[in-house]
One Martini backbone bead per residue (centre of mass of N, CA, C, O) as a GRO file, in nm:
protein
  345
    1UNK     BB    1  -7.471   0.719   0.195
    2UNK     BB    2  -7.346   0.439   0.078
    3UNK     BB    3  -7.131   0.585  -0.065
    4UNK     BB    4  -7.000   0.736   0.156
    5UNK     BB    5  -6.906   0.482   0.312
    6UNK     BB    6  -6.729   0.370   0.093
    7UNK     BB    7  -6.500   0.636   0.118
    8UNK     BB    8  -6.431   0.586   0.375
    9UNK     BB    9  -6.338   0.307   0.391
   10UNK     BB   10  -6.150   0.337   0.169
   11UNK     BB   11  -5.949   0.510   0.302
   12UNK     BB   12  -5.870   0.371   0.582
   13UNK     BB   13  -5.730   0.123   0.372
   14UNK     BB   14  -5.506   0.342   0.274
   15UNK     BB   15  -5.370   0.383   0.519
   16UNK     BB   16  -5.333   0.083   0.639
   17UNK     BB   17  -5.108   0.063   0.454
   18UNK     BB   18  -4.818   0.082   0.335
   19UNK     BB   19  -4.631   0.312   0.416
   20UNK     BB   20  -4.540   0.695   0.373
   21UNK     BB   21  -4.572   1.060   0.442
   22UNK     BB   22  -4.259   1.191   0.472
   23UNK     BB   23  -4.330   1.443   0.658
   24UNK     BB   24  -4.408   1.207   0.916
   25UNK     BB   25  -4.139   1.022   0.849
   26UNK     BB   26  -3.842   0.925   0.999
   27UNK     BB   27  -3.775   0.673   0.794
   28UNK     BB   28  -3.805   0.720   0.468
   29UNK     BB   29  -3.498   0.641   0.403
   30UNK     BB   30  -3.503   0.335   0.452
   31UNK     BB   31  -3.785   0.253   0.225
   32UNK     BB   32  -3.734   0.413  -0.002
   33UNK     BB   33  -3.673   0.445  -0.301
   34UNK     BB   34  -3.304   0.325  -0.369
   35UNK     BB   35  -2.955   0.304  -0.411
   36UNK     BB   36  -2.820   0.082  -0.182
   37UNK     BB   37  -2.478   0.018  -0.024
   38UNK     BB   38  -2.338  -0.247   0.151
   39UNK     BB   39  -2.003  -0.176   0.272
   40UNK     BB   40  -1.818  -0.490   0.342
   41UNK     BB   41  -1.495  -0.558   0.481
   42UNK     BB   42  -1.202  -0.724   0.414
   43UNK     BB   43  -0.888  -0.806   0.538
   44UNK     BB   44  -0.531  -0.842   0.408
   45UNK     BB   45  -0.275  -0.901   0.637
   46UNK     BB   46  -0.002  -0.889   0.430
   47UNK     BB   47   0.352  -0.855   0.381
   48UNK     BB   48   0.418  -1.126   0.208
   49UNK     BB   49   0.480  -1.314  -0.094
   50UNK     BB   50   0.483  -1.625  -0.227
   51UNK     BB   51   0.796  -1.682  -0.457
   52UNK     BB   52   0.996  -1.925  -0.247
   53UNK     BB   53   1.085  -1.823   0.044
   54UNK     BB   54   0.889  -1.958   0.254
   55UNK     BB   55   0.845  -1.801   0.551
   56UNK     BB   56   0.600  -1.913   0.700
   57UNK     BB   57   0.757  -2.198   0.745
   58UNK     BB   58   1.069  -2.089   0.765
   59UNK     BB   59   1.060  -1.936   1.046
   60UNK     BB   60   1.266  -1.734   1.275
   61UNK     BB   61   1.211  -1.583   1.583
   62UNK     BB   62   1.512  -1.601   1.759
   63UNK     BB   63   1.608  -1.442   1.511
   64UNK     BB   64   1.428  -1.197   1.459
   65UNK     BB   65   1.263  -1.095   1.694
   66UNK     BB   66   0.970  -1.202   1.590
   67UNK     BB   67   0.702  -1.309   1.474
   68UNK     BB   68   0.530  -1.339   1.165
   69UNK     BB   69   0.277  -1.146   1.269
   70UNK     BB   70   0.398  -0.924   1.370
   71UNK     BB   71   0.422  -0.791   1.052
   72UNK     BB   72   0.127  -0.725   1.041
   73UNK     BB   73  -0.109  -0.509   0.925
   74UNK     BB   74  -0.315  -0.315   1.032
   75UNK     BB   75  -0.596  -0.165   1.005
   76UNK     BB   76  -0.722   0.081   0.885
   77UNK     BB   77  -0.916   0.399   0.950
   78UNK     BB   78  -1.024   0.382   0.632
   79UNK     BB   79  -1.242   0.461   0.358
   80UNK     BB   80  -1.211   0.504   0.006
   81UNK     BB   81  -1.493   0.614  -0.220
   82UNK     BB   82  -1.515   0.541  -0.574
   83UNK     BB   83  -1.746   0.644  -0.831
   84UNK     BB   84  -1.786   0.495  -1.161
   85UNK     BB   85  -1.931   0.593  -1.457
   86UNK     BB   86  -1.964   0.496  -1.791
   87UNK     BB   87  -1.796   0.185  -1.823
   88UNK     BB   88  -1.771   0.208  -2.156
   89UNK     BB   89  -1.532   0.368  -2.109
   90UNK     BB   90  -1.196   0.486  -2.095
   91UNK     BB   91  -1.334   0.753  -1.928
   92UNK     BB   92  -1.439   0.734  -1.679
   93UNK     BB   93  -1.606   0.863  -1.439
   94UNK     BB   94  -1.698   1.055  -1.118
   95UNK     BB   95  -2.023   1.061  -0.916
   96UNK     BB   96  -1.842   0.940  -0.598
   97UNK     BB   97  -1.766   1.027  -0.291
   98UNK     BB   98  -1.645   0.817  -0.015
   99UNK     BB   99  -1.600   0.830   0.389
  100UNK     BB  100  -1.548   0.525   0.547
  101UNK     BB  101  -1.548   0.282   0.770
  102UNK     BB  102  -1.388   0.061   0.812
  103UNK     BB  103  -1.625  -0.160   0.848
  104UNK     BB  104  -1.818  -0.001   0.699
  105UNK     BB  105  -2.127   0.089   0.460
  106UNK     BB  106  -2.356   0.307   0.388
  107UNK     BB  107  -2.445   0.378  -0.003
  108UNK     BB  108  -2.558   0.610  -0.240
  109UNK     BB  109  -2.659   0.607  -0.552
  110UNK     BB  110  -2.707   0.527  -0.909
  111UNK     BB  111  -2.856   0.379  -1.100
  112UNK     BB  112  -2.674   0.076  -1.249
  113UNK     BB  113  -2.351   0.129  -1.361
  114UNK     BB  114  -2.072   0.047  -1.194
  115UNK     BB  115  -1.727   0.144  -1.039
  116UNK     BB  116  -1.479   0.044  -0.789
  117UNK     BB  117  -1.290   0.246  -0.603
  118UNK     BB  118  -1.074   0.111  -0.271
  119UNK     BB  119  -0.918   0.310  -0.047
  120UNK     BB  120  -0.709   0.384   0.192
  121UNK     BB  121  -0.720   0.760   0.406
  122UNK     BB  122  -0.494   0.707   0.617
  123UNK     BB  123  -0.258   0.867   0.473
  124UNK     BB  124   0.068   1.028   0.412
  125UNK     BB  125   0.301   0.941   0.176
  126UNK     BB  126   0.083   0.924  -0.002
  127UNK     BB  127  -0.057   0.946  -0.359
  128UNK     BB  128  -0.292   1.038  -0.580
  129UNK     BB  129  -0.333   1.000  -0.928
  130UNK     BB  130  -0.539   1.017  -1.177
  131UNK     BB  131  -0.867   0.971  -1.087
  132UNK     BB  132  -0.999   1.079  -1.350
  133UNK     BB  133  -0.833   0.798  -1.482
  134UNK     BB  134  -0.871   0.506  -1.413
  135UNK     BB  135  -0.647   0.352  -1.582
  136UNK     BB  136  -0.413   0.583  -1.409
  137UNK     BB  137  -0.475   0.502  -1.123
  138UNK     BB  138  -0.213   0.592  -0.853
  139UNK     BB  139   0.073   0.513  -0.645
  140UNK     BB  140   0.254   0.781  -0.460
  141UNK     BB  141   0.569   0.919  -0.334
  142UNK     BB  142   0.773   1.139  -0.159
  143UNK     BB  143   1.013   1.310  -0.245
  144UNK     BB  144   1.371   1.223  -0.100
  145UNK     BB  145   1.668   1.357  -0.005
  146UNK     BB  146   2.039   1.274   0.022
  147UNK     BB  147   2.332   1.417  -0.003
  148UNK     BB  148   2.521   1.150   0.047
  149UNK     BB  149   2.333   0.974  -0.175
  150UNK     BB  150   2.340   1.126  -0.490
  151UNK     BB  151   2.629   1.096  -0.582
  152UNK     BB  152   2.596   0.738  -0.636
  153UNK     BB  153   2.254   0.771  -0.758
  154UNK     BB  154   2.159   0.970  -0.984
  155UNK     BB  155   1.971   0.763  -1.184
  156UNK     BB  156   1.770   0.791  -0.932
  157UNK     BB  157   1.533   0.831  -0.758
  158UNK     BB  158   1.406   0.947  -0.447
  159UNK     BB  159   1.234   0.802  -0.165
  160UNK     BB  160   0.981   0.756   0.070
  161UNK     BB  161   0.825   0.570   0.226
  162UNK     BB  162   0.529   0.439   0.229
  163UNK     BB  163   0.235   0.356   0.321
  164UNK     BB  164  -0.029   0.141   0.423
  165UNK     BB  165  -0.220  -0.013   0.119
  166UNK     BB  166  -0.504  -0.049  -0.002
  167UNK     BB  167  -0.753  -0.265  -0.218
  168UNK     BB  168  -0.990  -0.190  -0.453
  169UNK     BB  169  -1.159  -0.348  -0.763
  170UNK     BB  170  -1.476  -0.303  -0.961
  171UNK     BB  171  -1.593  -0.318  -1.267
  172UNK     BB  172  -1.900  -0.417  -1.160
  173UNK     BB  173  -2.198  -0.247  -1.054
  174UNK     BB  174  -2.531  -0.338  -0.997
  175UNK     BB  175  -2.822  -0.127  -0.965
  176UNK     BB  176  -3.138  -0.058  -0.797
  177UNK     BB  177  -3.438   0.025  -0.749
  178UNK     BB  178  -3.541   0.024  -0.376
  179UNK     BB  179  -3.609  -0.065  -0.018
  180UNK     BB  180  -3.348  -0.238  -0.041
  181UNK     BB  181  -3.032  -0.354   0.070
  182UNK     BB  182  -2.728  -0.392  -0.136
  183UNK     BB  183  -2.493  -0.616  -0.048
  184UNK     BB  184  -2.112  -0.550  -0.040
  185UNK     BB  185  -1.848  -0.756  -0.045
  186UNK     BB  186  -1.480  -0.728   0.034
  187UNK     BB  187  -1.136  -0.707  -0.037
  188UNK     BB  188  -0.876  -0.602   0.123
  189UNK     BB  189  -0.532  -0.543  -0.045
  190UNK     BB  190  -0.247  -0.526  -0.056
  191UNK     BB  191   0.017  -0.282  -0.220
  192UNK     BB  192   0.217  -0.286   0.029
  193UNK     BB  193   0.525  -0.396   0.123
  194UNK     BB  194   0.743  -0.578   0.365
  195UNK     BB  195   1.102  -0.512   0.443
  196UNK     BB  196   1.334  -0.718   0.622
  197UNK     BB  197   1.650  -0.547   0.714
  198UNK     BB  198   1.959  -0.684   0.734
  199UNK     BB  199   2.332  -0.596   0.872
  200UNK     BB  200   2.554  -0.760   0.962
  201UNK     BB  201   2.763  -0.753   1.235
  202UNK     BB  202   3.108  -0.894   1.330
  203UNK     BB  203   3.278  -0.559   1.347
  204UNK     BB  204   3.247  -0.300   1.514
  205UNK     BB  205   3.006  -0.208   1.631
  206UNK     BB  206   3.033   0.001   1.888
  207UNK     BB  207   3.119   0.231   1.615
  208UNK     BB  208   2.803   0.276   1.631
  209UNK     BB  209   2.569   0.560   1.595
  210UNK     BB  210   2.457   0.537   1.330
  211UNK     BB  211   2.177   0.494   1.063
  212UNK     BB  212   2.119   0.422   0.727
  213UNK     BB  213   1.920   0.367   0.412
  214UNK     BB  214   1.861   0.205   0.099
  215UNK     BB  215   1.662   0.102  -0.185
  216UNK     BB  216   1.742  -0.021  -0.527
  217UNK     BB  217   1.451  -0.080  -0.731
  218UNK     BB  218   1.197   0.034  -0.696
  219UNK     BB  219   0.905   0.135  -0.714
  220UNK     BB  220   0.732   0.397  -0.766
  221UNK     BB  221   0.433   0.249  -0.822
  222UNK     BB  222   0.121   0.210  -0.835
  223UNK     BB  223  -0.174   0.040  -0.936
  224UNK     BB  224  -0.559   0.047  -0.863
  225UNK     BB  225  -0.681  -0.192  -1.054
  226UNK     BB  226  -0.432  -0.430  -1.027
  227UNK     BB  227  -0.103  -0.371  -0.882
  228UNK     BB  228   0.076  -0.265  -1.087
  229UNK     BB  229   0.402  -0.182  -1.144
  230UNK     BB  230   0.577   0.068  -1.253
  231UNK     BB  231   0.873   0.084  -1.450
  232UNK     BB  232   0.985   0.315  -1.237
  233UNK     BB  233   1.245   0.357  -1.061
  234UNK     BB  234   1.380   0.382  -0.691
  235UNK     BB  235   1.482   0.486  -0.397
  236UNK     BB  236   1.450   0.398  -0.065
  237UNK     BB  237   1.467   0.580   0.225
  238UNK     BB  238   1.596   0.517   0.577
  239UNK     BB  239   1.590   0.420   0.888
  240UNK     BB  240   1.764   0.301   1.167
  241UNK     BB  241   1.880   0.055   1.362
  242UNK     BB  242   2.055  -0.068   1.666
  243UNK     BB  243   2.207  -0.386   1.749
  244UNK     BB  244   2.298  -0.686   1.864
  245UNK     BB  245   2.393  -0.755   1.503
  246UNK     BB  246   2.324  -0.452   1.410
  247UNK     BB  247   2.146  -0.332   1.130
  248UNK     BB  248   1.778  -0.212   1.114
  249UNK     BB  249   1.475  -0.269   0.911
  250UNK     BB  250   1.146  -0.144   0.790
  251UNK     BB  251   1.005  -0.189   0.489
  252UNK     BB  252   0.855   0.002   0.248
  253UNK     BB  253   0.700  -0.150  -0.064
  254UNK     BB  254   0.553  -0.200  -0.365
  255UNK     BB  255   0.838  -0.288  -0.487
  256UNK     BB  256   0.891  -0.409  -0.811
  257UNK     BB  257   0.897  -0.334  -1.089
  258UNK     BB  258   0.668  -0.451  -1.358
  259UNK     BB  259   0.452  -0.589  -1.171
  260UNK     BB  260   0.218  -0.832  -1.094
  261UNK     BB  261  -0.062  -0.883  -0.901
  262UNK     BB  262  -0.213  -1.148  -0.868
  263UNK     BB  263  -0.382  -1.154  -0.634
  264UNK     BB  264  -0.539  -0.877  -0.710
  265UNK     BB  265  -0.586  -0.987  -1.040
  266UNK     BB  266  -0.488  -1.282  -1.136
  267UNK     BB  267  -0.231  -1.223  -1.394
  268UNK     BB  268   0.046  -1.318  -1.319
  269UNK     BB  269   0.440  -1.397  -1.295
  270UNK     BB  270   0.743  -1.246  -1.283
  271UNK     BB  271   1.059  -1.228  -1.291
  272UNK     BB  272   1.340  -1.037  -1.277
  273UNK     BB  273   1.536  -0.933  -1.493
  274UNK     BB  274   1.845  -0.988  -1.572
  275UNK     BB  275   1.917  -0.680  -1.616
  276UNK     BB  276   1.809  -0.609  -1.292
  277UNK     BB  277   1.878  -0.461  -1.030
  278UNK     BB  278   1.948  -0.479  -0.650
  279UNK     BB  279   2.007  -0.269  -0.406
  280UNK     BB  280   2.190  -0.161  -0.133
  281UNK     BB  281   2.229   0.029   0.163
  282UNK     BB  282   2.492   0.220   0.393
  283UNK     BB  283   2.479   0.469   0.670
  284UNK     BB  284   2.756   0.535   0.832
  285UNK     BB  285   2.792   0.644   1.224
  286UNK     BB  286   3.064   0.711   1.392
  287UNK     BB  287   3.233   0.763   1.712
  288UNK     BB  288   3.460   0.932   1.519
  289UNK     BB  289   3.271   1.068   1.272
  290UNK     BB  290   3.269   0.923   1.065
  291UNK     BB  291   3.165   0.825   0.736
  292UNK     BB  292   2.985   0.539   0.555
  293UNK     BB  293   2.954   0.385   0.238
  294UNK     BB  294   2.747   0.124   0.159
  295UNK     BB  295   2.728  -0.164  -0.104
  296UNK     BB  296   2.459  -0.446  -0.195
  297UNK     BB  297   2.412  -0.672  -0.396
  298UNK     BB  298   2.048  -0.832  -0.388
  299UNK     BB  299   1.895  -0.969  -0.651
  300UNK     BB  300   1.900  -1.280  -0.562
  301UNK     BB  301   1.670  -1.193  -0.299
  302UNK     BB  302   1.459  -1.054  -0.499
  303UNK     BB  303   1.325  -1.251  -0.701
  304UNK     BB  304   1.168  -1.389  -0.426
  305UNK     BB  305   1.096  -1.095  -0.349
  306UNK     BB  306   0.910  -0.887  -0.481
  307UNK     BB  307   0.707  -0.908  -0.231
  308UNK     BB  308   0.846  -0.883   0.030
  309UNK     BB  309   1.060  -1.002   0.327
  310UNK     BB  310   1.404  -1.103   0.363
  311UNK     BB  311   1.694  -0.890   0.391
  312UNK     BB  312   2.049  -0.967   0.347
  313UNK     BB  313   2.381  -0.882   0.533
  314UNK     BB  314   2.719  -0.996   0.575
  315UNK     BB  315   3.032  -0.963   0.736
  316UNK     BB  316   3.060  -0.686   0.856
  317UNK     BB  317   3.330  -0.472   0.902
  318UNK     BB  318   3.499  -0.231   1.175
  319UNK     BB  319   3.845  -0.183   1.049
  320UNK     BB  320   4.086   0.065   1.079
  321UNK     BB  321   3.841   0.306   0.956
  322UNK     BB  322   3.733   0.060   0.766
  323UNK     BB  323   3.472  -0.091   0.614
  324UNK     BB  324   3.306  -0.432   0.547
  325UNK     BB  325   3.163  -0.658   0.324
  326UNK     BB  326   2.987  -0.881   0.169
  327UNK     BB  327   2.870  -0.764  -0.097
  328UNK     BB  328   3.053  -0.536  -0.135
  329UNK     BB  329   3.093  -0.245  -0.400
  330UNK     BB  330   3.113  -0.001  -0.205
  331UNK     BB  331   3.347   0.295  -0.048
  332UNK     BB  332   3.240   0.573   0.088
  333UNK     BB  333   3.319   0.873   0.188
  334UNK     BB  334   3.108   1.115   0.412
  335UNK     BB  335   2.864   1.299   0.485
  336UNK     BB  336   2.606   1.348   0.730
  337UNK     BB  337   2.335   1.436   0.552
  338UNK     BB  338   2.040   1.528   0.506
  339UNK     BB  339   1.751   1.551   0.474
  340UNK     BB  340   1.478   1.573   0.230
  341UNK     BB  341   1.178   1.716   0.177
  342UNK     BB  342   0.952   1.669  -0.094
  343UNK     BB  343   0.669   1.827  -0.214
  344UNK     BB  344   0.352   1.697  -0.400
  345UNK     BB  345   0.093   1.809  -0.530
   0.00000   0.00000   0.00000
């Protein structure tokens, strides 16, 4: 009797211990054995990095129409999380893929060394390349022609700008297993950056029924582990709008090619090389009918704007049916052919 009752109570004792039978609680997985991180994110709402040119401290509001926070791009719709094993591999594998929401999520992994590359997924200009290869995983936009534009830069891919992109990349990051929640919180820092293009227009602007225009030199890739952007270079075609001092754009954009993101992963920059050129387009839709393209070397403004900025041309001229302006090398007469969107699957 003294027996069975030390057994009765030896059960009642373990029943009243912590824990749970899988079967009757409705918590189970909140406290179970396994490996869950807590992915907090930061936004890093920078629209161009200063690399002497100086923006943040002397924005003039009331020459550009907008405060200097007003470019500041918004934070995306959501986030993609690839988790990648064997990381002392040169060519890790994908174990996990997670579409969560921008402010954070918990995501459950497994065991182990992971590493994290982490980018907004409400993109739509933007393709995402190689990402079975995590060291050659890109980011890239669709190419798009336009026929009055291509017979004169014949030599550069020509591309629609990118969307806004963000980036994290954490080369390691080990889980065990656990009943609590690991927290990694992190920095997504943008990929692409914002040029205000300004065309000033000193005569002629009344003549002015569309624009649109190019820029010449911009990288055509950004790679995503950490942000340098690839060696090929690509023209961004845009349109424009027409203003009270003639014509602008806001434009996006990787960047200049061939460049290192110190921001991203710290690993310093260097300026464009000498023999590197980066030019401007402008074509002009007059209510004459007429159309033209000029272009204007920009080199010496890129330089120091690597990474968004503001670039200027000025004193264009539109008289007597042919316009002119400071810095332009070439002027010719256009049809005002379509765009053409290529899709690259």
């Amino acid at each position: 009797m003294k027996a069975q009752l030390k057994i009765a109570i030896a059960a009642t004792l373990l029943l009243s211990l912590p824990g749970c039978r899988k079967e009757l609680c409705y918590d189970h997985d909140k406290h179970s054995l396994a490996c869950r991180l807590q992915l907090t994110p930061e936004w890093e709402r920078e629209w161009e990095r200063d690399y002497g040119s100086g923006w943040l401290t002397a924005w003039d509001a009331p020459r550009f129409g907008k405060e200097y926070d007003d470019m500041r791009p918004g934070v995306a719709g959501g986030l993609a999380v690839y988790v990648y094993d064997d990381i002392d591999s040169e060519h890790p594998s994908v174990s996990n893929e997670f579409h969560i929401a921008p402010e954070g999520e918990m995501v459950r992994v497994t065991e182990g060394d992971h590493r994290l590359l982490i980018f907004n997924d409400d993109t739509h200009n933007i393709i995402i390349d190689d990402m079975a290869s995590l060291p050659t995983a890109r980011a890239t936009t669709r190419a798009r022609s336009r026929s009055s534009y291509a017979q004169y830069h014949s030599d550069e891919e020509t591309v629609g700008a990118p969307d806004m992109l963000y980036g994290h990349y954490e080369p390691r990051v080990r889980t065990e297993l656990s009943t609590t929640v690991t927290p990694y919180a992190f920095t997504m820092r943008p990929l692409v950056y914002t040029y205000l293009v300004r065309y000033e227009v000193v005569e002629g602007l009344e003549y002015i029924a569309a624009a649109r225009g190019g820029m010449a030199g911009m990288a055509r890739h950004v790679y995503l582990t950490d942000g340098h952007t690839g060696d090929d270079p690509a023209t961004v075609l845009y349109d424009c709008i027409v203003t009270s001092y003639g014509v602008e754009a806001t434009v996006l954009s990787f960047g200049v090619p061939g460049f290192p993101d110190r921001y991203y992963d710290r690993s310093g920059w260097r300026v464009p090389d000498d023999n590197v050129h980066y030019t401007l387009n402008l074509e002009l839709l007059l209510t004459t009918a007429q159309s033209f393209t000029l272009d204007f070397d920009i080199t010496e403004q890129v330089k120091n704007q690597p990474r968004g900025g503001v670039i200027t041309v000025s004193g264009i001229r539109i008289g007597g049916g042919k316009p002119s302006g400071d810095g332009a090398f070439d002027v010719n007469v256009t049809e005002w052919g379509p765009y053409v969107d290529i899709p690259l699957n």
